[in-house]
C-alpha positions as a Markdown table, in Angstrom:
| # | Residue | x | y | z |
|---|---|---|---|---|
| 1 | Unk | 0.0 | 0.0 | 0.0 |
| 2 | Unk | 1.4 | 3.0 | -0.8 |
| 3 | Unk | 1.0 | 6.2 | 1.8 |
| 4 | Unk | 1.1 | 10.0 | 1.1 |
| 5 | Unk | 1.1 | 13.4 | 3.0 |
| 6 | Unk | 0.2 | 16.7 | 1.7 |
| 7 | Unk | 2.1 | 19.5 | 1.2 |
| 8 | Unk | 1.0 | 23.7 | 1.1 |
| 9 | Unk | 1.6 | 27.0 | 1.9 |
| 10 | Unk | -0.8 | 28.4 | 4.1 |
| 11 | Unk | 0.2 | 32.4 | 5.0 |
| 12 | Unk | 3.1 | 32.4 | 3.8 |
| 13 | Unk | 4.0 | 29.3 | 5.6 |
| 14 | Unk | 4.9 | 25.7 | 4.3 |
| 15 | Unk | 2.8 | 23.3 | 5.9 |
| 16 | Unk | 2.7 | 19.2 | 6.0 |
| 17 | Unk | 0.1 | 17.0 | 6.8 |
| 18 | Unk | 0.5 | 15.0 | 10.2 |
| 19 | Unk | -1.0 | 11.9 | 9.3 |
| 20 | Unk | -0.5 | 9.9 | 6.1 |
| 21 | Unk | -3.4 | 9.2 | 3.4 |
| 22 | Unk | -4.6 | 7.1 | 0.9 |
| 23 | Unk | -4.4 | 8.0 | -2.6 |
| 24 | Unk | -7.6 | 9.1 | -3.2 |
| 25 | Unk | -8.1 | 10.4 | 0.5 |
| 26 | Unk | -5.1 | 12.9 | 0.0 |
| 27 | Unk | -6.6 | 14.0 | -3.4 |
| 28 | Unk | -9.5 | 14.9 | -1.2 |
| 29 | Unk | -7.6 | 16.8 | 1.4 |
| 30 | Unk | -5.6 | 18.6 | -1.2 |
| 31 | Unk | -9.0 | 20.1 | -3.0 |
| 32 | Unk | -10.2 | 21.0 | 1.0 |
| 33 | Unk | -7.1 | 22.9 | 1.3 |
| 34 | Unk | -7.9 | 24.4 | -1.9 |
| 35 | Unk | -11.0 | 25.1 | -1.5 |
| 36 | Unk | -9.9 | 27.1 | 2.0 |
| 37 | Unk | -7.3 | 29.2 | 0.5 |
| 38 | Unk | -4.1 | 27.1 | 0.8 |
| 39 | Unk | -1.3 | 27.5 | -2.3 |
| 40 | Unk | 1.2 | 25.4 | -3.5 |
| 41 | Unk | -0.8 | 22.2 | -2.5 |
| 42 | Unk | 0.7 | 18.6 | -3.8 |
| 43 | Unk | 0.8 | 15.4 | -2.9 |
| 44 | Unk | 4.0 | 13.6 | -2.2 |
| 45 | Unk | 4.2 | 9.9 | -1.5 |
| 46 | Unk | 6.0 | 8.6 | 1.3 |
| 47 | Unk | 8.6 | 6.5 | 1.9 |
| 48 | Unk | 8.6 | 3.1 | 4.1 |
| 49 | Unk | 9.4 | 4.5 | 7.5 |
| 50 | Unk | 8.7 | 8.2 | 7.3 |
């Protein structure tokens, strides 16, 4: 299974998700953060252990 966290800038910020997401559950998060304001949003996969 492969795992993901979210990446964005949020006033002026860079920001990373806490927890790790599924696929189509981080594509989710990323158009919520979107949606709210957030720039630079992307989706970066993880690697075992991280």
């Amino acid at each position: 299974m492969k795992n993901f966290k979210v990446k964005w800038t949020e006033d002026g910020k860079e920001r990373t998700s806490v927890v790790s997401y599924n696929e189509s559950s981080a594509e989710k998060r990323k158009q919520q953060l979107e949606a709210a304001g957030a720039t630079n949003v992307r989706i970066v996969q993880m690697k075992p252990g991280e």
